[in-house]
FIRO-954944 format. One line per field, with one value per residue (C-alpha): x, y, z; residue number from 1; residue in one letter. Coordinates in steps of 0.05 Angstrom, whole numbers, always signed. Layout:
xx = X; ...;
yy = Y; ...;
zz = Z; ...;
n = NUM; ...;
res = A; ...;
END
This chain:
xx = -218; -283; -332; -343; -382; -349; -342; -350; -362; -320; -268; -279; -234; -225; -167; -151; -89; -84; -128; -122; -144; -216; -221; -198; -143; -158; -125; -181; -186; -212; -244; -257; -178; -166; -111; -97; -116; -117; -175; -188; -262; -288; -316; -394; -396; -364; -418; -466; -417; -398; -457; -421; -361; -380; -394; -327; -289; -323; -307; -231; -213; -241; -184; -130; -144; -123; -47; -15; +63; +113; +119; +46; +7; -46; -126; -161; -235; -281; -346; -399; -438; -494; -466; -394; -360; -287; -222; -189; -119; -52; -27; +47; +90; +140; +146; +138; +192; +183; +200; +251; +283; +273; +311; +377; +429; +403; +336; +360; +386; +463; +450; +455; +401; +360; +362; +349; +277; +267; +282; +224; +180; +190; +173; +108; +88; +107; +56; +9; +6; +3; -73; -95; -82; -51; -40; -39; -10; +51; +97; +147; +86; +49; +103; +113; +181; +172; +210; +244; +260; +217; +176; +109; +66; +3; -50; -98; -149; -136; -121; -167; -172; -160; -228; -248; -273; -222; -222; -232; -286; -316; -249; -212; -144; -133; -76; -10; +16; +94; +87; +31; +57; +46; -10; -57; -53; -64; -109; -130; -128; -70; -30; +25; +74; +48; +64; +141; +143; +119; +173; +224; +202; +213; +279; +303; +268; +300; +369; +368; +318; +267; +231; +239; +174; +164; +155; +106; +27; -10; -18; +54; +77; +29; +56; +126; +99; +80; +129; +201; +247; +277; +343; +403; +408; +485; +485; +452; +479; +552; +571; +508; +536; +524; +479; +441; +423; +410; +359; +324; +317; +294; +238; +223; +213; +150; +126; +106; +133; +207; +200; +223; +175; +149; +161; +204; +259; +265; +268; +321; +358; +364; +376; +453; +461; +425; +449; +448; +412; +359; +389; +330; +289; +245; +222; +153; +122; +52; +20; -18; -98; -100; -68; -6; +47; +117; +150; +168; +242; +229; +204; +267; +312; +281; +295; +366; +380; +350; +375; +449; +425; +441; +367; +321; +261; +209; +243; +246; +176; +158; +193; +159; +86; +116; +136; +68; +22; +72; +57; +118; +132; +206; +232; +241; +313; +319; +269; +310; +371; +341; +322; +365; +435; +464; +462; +523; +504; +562; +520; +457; +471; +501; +428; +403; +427; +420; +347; +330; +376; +332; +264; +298; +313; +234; +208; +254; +235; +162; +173; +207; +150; +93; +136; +112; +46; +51; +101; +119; +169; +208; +264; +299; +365; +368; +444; +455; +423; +470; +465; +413; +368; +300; +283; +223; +264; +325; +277; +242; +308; +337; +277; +247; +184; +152; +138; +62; +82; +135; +78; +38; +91; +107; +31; +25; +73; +39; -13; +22; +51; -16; -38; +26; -2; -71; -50; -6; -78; -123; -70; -60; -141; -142; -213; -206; -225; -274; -220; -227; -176; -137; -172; -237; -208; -172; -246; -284; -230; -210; -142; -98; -139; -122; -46; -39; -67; -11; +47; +15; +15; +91; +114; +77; +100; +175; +179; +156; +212; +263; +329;
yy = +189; +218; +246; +317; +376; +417; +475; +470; +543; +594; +545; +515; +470; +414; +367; +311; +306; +260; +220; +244; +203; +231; +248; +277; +336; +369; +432; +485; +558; +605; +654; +704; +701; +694; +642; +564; +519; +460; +437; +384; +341; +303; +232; +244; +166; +189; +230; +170; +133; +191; +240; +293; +282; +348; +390; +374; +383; +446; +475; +457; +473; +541; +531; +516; +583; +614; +597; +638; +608; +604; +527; +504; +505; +564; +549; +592; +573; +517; +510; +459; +448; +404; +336; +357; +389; +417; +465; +507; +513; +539; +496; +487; +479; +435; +365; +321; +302; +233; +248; +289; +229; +182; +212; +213; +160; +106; +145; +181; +254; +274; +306; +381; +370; +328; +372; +428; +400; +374; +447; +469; +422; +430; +519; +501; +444; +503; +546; +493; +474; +546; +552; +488; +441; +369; +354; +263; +242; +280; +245; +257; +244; +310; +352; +394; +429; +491; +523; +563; +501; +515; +462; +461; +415; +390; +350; +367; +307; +279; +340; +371; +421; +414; +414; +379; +303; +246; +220; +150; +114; +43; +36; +45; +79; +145; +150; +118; +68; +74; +145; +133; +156; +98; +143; +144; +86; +55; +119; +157; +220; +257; +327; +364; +314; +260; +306; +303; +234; +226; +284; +228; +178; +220; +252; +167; +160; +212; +194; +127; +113; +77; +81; +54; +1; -22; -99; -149; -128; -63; -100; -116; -43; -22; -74; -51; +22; +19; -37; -44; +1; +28; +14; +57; +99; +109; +39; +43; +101; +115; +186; +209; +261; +226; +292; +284; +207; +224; +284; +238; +182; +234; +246; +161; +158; +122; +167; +233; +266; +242; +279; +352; +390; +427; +439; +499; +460; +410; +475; +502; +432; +408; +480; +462; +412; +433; +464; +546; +545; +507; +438; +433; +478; +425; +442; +437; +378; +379; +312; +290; +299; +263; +185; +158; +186; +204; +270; +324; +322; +230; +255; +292; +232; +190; +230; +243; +172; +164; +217; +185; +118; +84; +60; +49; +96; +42; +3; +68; +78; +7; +4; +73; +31; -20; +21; +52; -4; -20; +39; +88; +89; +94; +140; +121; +128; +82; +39; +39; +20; -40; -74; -46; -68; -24; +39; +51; +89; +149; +142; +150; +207; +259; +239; +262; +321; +342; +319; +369; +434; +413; +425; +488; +515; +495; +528; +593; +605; +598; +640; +705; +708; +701; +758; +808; +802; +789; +840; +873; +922; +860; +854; +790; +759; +685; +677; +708; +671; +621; +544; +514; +570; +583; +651; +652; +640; +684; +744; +733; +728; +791; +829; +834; +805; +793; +721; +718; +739; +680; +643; +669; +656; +587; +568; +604; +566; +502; +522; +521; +454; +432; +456; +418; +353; +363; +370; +302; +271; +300; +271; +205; +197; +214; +201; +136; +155; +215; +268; +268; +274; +219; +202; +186; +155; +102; +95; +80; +35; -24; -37; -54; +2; +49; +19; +30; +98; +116; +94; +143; +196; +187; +182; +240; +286; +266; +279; +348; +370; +415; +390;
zz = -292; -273; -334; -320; -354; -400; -354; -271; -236; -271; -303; -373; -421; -366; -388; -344; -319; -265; -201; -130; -69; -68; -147; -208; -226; -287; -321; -336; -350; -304; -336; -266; -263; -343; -332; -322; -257; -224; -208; -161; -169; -119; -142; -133; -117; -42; -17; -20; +29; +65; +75; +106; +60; +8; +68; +98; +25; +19; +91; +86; +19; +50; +103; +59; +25; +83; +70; +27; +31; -36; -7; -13; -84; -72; -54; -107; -87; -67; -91; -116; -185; -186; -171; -167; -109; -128; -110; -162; -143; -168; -232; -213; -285; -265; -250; -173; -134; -145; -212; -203; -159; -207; -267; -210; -218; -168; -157; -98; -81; -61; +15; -12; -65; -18; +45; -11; -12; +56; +78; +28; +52; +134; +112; +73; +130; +184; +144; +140; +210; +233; +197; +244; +193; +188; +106; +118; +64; +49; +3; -57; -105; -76; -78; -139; -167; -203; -261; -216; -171; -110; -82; -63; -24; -57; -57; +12; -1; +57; +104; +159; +203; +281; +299; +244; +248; +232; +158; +174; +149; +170; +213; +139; +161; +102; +80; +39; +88; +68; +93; +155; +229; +275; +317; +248; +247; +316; +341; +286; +321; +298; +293; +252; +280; +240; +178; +213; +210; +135; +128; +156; +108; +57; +73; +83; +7; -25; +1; +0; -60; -18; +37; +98; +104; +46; +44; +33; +31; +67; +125; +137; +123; +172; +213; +202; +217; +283; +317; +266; +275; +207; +176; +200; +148; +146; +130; +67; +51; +82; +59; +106; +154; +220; +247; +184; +192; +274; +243; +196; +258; +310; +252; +254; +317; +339; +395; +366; +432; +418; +343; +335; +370; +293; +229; +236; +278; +220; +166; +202; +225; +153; +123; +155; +98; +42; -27; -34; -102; -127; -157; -207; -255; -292; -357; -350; -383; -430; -422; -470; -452; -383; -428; -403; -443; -448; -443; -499; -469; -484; -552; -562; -540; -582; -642; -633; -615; -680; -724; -697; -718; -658; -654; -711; -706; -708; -650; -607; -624; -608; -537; -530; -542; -487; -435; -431; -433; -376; -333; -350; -270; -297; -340; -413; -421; -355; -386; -450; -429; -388; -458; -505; -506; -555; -522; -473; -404; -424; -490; -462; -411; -464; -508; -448; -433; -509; -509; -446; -486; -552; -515; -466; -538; -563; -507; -508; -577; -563; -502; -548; -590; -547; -504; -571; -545; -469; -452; -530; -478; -461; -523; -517; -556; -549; -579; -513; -467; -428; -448; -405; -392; -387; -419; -375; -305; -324; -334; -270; -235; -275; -258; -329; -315; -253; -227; -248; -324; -321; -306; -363; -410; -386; -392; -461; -484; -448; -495; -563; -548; -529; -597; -624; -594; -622; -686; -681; -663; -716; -760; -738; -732; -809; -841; -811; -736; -720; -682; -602; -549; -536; -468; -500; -560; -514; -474; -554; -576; -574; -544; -618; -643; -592; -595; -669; -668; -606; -651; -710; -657; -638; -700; -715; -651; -667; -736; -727; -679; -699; -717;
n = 1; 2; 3; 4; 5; 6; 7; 8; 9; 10; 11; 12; 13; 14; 15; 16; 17; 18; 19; 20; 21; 22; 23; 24; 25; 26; 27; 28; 29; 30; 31; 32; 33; 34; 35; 36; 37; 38; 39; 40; 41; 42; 43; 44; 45; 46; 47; 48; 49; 50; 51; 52; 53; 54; 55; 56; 57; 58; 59; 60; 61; 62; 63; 64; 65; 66; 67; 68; 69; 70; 71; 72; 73; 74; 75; 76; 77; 78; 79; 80; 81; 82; 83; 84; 85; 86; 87; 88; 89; 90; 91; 92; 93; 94; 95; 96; 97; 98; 99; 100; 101; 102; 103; 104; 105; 106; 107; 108; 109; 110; 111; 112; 113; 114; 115; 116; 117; 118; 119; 120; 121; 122; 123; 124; 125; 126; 127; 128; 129; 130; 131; 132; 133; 134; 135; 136; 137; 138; 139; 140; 141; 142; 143; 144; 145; 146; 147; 148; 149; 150; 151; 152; 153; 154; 155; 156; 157; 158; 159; 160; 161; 162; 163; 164; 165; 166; 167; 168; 169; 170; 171; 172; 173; 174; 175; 176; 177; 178; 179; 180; 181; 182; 183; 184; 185; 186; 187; 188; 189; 190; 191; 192; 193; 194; 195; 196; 197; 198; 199; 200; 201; 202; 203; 204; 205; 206; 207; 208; 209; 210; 211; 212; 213; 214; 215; 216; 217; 218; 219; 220; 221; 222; 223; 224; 225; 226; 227; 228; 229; 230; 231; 232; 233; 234; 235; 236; 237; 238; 239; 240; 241; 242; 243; 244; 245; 246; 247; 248; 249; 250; 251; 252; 253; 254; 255; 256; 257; 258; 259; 260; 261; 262; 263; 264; 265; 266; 267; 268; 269; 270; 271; 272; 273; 274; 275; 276; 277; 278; 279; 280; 281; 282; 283; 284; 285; 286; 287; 288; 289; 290; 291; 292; 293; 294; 295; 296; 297; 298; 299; 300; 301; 302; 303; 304; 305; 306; 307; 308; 309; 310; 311; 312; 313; 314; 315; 316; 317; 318; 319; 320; 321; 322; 323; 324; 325; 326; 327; 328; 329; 330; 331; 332; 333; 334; 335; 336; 337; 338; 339; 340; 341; 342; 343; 344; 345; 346; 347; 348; 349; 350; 351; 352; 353; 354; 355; 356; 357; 358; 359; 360; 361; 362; 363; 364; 365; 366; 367; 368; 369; 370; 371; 372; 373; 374; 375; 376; 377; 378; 379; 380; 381; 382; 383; 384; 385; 386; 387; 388; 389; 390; 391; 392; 393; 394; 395; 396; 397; 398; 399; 400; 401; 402; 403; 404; 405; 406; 407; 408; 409; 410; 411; 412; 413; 414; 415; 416; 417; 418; 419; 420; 421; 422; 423; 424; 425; 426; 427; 428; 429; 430; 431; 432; 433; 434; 435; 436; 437; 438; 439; 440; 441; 442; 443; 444; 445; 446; 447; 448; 449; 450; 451; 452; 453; 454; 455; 456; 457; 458; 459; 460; 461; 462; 463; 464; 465; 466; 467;
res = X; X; X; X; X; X; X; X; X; X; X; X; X; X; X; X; X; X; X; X; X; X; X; X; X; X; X; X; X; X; X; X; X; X; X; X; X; X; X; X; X; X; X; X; X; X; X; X; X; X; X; X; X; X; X; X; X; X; X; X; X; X; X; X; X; X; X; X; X; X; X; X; X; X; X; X; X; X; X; X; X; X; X; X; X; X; X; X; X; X; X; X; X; X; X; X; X; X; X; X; X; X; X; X; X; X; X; X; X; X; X; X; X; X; X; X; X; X; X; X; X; X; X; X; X; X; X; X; X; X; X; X; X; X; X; X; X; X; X; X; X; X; X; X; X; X; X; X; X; X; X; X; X; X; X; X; X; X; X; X; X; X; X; X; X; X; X; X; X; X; X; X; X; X; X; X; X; X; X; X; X; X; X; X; X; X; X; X; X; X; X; X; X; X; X; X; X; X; X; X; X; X; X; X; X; X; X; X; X; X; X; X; X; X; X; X; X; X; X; X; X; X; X; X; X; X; X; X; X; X; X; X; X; X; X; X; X; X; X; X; X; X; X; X; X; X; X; X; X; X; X; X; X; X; X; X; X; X; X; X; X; X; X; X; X; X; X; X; X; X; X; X; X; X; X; X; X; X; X; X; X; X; X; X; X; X; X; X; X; X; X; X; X; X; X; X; X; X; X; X; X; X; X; X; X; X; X; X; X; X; X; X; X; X; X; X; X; X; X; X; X; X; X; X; X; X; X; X; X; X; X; X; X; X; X; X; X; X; X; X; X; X; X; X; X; X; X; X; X; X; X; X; X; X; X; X; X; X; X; X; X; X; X; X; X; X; X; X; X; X; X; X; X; X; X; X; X; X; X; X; X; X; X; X; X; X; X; X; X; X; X; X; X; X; X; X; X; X; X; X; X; X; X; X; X; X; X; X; X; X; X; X; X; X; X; X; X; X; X; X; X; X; X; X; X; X; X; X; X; X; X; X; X; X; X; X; X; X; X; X; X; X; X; X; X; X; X; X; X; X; X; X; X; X; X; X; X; X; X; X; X; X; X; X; X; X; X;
END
């Protein structure tokens, strides 16, 4: 995580929450626009290597605000202070499509939910490609689901413009090799129908679980990239409609001119299959200042599998320490059920399920009363709002509040979770430990420090859920 100033161009309050390719992602304020961002900071160390790098950042960020498409997380500005060059973007409330994936039985999609996406992706790739530009690393990891369950493409540090030069460096091939068309990797020079074929790797991940290269070191991947052809697909997975499978192979091939000619022939070609609503509407998730942490939906599991005794609080709390000094690539429960044998998987899915209505019915009742004072002419009766629910997404859909005041009110109530969090910290610090946000508490100390103090905060976060 890069150190930044407090406040870079109009936005102020930078949290991190997460490291691109080329930097940073923080969540900031922007006070020109009086609401929460994204913003992107490129690692100053790069423009000693690269001396053109910042102009280039600068120049195509200014590109990407020229698309304006529901499928692509919106360019608000580019700009440079002092040291640090950066792009304010959209902050999408939602969660990736990796991690949506992941939380699936087997990690992988059924073919209505999966096409669902793949659809989404090919219409913000068409709009992309249209302004001249070829994104490079598209992937399940940079595409974000929103609350209302439309996905967006994300994450441009790799993209450039037509006319732009290449983004290789010292003969260094850009990119995520598991996703890499064979031409970026054998020529460099490349066009939207590289972005086709990383859309084929991802439609094979999300319906099979993996992808299709994946074995061994970079070098083999690469390897396997430009010369292997990939597994058939119907015979990993069988119930595959046979058009689907030949769609998702025409996308592999190796020679870009034996793809689909553009994006909007693969919108189109896997809008046959895919579902007519959206399959997800993630809750939005508040991490906890830019550390490795778990959920509020894993904080609720934890304390009904708890409250129901069928794990002592302390040992949920201590696999909870494990799994992230691990990495929490998995999701808890998943995690969970690896190591603990007293949890059945019938058991565990109905925990679930009640652990995502708890926080829907958190964030509902957060949502009615900061309604009072974002839209007091909004009048609201949760007893009848269907199980399930967002209040936020069922008035945007009823026509109650338009899409950018569901926005507000998901990120006001972002904000009085956040507060939630930082009140767990101040108390586990104590008069022990001088209060700072996590991320620079785990930089000051040491590791069983840092460890102990996590637990204090868990405990602390669960214990004040409602019941």
């Amino acid at each position: 995580m890069l150190e930044v100033p407090e406040q870079l161009g109009s936005c102020t309050g930078l949290v991190p929450i997460g490291n691109g390719t080329m930097g940073t992602v923080f969540r900031a304020h922007h006070t020109g626009l009086d609401r929460d961002v994204a913003i992107k900071v490129l690692d100053p160390k790069l423009n000693g290597r690269d001396p053109v790098l910042l102009k280039r950042f600068v120049r195509e960020t200014g590109l990407l605000k020229r698309i304006q498409d529901p499928n692509v997380v919106g360019i608000v500005e580019a700009g440079q202070d002092g040291i640090y060059a950066f792009a304010v973007m959209e902050l999408v409330a939602g969660k990736s499509l990796k991690q949506l994936k992941n939380e699936e039985p087997g990690q992988r999609f059924d073919v209505p939910t999966a096409t669902y996406y793949l659809s989404q992706i090919a219409k913000g790739l068409e709009a992309v490609h249209r302004c001249g530009i070829v994104h490079r690393d598209l992937k399940p990891e940079n595409v974000m689901v929103d609350t209302s369950g439309i996905a967006k493409i994300a994450d441009f540090g790799l993209a450039r413009g037509s006319d732009s030069p290449q983004l290789t460096r010292n003969d260094e091939v850009v990119g995520t090799p598991q996703y890499m068309a064979p031409e970026s990797i054998t020529q460099g020079e490349v066009d939207g129908r590289a972005d086709l074929y990383a859309l084929g790797i991802t439609a094979f991940e999300l319906l099979t679980g993996s992808t299709p290269f994946n074995e061994g070191g970079v070098m083999a991947v690469v390897q396997a990239q430009v010369q292997d052809a990939p597994p058939m697909l119907q015979d990993l997975v069988p119930d595959v409609p046979v058009a689907l499978a030949e769609l998702v192979h025409k996308l592999l091939e190796k020679d870009p001119d034996d793809r689909l000619p553009d994006a909007a022939s693969a919108a189109q070609a896997f809008g046959a299959f895919a579902a007519a609503r959206p399959p997800h509407t993630p809750t939005p998730e508040v991490r906890l200042f830019g550390v490795r942490m778990p959920s509020w939906e894993e904080f609720f599991l934890i304390r009904l599998l708890s409250s129901y005794q069928l794990v002592p609080l302390h040992l949920l709390i201590d696999a909870l320490a494990d799994w992230r000094i691990q990495g929490a690539q998995t999701p808890f429960l998943t995690y969970l059920l690896r190591n603990q044998q007293s949890i059945d998987d019938a058991t565990a899915a109905r925990a679930q399920a009640a652990a995502r209505q708890g926080l829907i019915d958190l964030r509902n009742r957060i949502s009615a009363a900061q309604l009072q004072t974002l839209a007091p002419e909004v009048e609201v009766n949760l007893e009848l709002l269907p199980q399930g629910q967002q209040l936020s997404l069922s008035l945007v859909e009823g026509g109650r509040l338009s899409r950018e005041k569901g926005q507000q009110l998901d990120q006001r109530v972002n904000q009085v979770l956040r507060k939630a969090v930082d009140r767990a910290v101040a108390t586990a610090c104590g008069e022990a430990i001088p209060y700072e946000p996590l991320v620079k508490l785990e930089a000051k100390l040491s590791d069983p420090e840092f460890e102990a103090l996590i637990r204090r905060v868990f405990r602390a976060l669960i214990t004040q859920l409602p019941g």
